[in-house]
N, C-alpha and C positions, 0 to 999 in steps of 0.2 A: 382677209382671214389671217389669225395673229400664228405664226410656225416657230416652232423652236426646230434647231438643229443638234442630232446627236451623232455623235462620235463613235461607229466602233471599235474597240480598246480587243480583239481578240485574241485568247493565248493560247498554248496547245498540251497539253499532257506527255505526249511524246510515244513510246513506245505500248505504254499500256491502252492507248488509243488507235492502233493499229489498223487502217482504213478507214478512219472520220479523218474527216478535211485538212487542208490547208487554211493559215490566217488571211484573212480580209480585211481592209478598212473601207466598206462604205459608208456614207453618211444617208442618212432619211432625217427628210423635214413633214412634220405630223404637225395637226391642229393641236392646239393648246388646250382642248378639251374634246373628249375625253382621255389622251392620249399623256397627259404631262406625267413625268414620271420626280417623284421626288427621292428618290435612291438616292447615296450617299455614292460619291466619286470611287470606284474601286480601284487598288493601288496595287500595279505590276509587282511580281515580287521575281528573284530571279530562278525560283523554283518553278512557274510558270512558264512551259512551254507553248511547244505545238501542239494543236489541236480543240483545247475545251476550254472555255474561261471561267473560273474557278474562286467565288464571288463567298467566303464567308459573313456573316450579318454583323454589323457594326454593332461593338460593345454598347451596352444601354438601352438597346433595341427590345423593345415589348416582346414578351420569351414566349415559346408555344406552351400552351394551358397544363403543360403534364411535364414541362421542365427539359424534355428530353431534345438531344441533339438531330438535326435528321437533314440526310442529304438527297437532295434531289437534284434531276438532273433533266435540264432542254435540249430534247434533240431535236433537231430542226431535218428541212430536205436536203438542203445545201446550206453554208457559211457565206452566201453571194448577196444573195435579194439582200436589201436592205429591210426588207419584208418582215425577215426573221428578225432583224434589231428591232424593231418596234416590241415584239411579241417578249423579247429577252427586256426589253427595257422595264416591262408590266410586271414579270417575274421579280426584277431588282426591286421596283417597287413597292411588294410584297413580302419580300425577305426582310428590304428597311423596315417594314412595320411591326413585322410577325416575331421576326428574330429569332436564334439557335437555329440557324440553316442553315449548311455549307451547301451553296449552289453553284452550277457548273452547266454550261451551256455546249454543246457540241456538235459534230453533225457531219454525214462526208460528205467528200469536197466533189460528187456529182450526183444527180438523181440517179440512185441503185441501189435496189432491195439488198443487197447482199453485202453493202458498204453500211448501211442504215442498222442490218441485223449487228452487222460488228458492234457500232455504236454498245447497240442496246445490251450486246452481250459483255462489252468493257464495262458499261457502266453497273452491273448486278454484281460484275467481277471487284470494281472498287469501292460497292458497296452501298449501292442506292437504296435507300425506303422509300422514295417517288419517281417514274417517270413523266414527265408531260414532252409530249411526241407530237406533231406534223408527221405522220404515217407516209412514205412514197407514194406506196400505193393499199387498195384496199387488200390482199393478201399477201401479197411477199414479205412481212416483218412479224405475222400473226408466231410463228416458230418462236422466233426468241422474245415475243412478247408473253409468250406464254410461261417461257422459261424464268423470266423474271418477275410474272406474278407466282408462280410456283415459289420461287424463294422468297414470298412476301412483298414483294413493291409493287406499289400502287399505281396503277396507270391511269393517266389523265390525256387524250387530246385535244390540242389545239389544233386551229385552222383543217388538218384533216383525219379524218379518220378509217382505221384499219376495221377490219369486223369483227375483230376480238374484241369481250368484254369489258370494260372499263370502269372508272368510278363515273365518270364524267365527259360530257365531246362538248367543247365550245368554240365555235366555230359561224363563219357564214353560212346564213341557208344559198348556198352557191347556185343552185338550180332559178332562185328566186332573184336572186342577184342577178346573172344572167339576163335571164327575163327584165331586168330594168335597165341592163348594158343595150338590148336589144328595142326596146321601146322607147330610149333615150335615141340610140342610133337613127330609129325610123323617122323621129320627130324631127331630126336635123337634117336628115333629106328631106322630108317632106318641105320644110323650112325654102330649100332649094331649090323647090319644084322636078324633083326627082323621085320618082313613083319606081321603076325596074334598074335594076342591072347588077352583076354579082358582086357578092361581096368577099374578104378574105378572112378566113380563121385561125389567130394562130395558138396551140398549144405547146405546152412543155412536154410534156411523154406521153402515150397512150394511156399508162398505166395510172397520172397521177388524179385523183379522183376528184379533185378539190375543182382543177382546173377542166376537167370532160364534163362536171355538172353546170359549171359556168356556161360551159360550149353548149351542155343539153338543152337549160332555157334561151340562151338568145338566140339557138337555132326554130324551138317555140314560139317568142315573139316573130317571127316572119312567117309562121305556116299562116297560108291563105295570099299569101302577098302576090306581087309580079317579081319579087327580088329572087336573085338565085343565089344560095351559098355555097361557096365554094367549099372544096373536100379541105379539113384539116391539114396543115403545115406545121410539123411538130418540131422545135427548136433541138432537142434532143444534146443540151446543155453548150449551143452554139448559134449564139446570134445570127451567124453569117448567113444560116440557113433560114430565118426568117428573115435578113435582108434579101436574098437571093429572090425571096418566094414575091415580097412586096415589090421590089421589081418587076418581075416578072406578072404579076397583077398589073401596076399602073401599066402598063405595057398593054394590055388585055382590056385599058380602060374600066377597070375596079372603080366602084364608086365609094367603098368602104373598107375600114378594116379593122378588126376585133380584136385586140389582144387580151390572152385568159390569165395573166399576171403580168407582176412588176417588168420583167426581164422581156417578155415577149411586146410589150407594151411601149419603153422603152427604145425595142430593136425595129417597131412598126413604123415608129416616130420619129426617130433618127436617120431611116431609109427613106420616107419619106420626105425631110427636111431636105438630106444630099442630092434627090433629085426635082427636089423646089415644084413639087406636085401640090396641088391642093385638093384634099381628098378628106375623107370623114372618118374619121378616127376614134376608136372608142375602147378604154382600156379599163385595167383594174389596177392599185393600189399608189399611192401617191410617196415614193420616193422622192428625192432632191428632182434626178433626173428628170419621171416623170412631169410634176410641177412644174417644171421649167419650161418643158415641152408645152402645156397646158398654157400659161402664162403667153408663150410666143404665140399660141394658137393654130399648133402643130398640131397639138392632140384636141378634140371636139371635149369629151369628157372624161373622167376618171370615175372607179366605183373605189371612194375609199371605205376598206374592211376598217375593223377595230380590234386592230393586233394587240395591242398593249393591253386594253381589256381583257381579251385571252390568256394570256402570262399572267395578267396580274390573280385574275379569279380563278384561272387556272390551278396555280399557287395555293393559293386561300385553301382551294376546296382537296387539293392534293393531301394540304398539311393537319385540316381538319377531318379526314377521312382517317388520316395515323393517328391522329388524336382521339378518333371515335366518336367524332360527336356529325360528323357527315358519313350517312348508312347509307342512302340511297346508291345505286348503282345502273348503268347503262342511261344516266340524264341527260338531254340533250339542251344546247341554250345556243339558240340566232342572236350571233351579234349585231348585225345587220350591216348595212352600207348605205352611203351617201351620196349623190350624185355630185362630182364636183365639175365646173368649167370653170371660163377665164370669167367669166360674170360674177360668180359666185367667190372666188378668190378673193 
């Protein structure tokens, strides 16, 4: 499978960003299709701080239908996963085509509604006519979501969504997903002659919805089984604690383990590897890391999302909802996922 590698480049606004994140460089390596981003290289300026990255459209660039300038802006959960650079890279991709868009990615530096509301409320402050948002959770951010369609801007979600109205949600059906993390899993014990015994679950927060409906269907795929699943392990933006937990599973003789994204998935595979266990592994989203894991044959499989897809159409339908020519409102669109292993690589 052919992968290009991207570069996070992220920069920070500074004080008018007040609780969105710290910079990050991670790297994610994505299939070449649907994922290839053809954006134009954007270029640090030293007005670029901390906190947002701050992407005007390269002169020449096909202009939005109505002439008019407009700035939108990516808030993500966190500035970490390398998750969110795929989804940011779809976005750039979109701004190169569309062009007259000052865009700006940002997001704070841990899962918490009240670090997220900042976000959204710096960004209406500097002047947004779009947001596209990865919601924390489904109600903690509804308050200044609302505040910033009141002042006119647009809300688009990617990857997750709050219960506030929207123009658009493009995203995994994650409950479906799930359900193929979970039928994938079974298949590869069953492979082992392995019919019962528990398995481990880890998520990122209680609250964040994207990843509890991933948990809902692969806990679906086992009703009816001899397997037992164990109660959720919530990273709670600290690896250590899903190393702890995998531990203490192998220890327990776990015969699996599920992580509900990049970060948890990663931390399964990693604790695993340091104690040279061989155990069945099944995660979501295909970072560098990830892949690596996958390739060594650490990890069983990966559900890769289509981040970039998100950002990119996310974008499109952001900018032609201000243009007026996209009316529909509360649409929803399954980007789907793909089973990856080391077969399949």
């Amino acid at each position: 499978m052919g992968k290009k590698t991207a570069l996070l480049c992220s920069v920070f606004m500074g004080l008018s960003l007040a609780g969105c994140g710290a910079a990050t460089t991670p790297e994610i390596i994505m299939p070449d299709k649907p994922m290839q981003s053809s954006a134009a290289p954007v270029q640090q300026t030293a007005e670029q701080d901390a906190g947002t990255q701050d992407t005007a459209a390269p002169d020449g660039g096909n202009t939005a239908v109505s002439g008019k300038k407009h700035t939108v802006y990516l808030i993500t959960m966190d500035l970490t996963d390398s998750y969110w650079k795929s989804i940011d890279d779809g976005c750039l991709q979109a701004v190169s085509e569309l062009g007259d868009i000052t865009y700006k990615w940002t997001g704070p530096d841990a899962h918490d509604d009240a670090l997220q509301s900042a976000c959204v409320d710096a960004a209406v402050a500097d002047g947004a006519n779009a947001i596209l948002i990865a919601a924390n959770s489904a109600e903690g951010v509804n308050a200044s979501l609302a505040k910033a369609a009141k002042a006119g801007c647009k809300i688009v979600y990617v990857d997750s969504a709050a219960t506030y109205d929207c123009v658009t949600a493009l995203s995994t059906d994650n409950v479906a997903a799930g359900r193929t993390a979970g039928e994938t899993m079974k298949a590869a014990l069953q492979e082992q002659g392995i019919t019962e015994g528990t398995i481990g679950i880890m998520g990122v927060t209680v609250d964040t919805a994207s990843c509890v409906a991933r948990e809902t269907g692969f806990r679906e795929a086992f009703e009816g089984t001899a397997f037992t699943l164990a109660e959720t392990v919530y990273m709670q933006d600290d690896v250590a604690n899903v190393k702890n937990a995998v531990a203490d599973g192998l220890s327990q003789n776990y015969v699996g383990f599920f992580g509900t994204n990049e970060g948890t998935t990663v931390g399964v595979g990693e604790a695993a590897k340091e104690a040279g266990a061989k155990t069945v592994i099944v995660g979501f989203d295909t970072s560098d890391a990830v892949l690596a894991l996958v390739s060594e044959g650490v990890i069983h499989a990966t559900m890769q999302q289509n981040p970039s897809v998100m950002g990119h159409d996310g974008m499109t339908i952001a900018i032609r909802s201000l243009e007026g020519t996209y009316t529909d409102t509360n649409t929803k669109t399954d980007t789907g996922v793909t089973v990856i292993t080391k077969e399949s690589m």
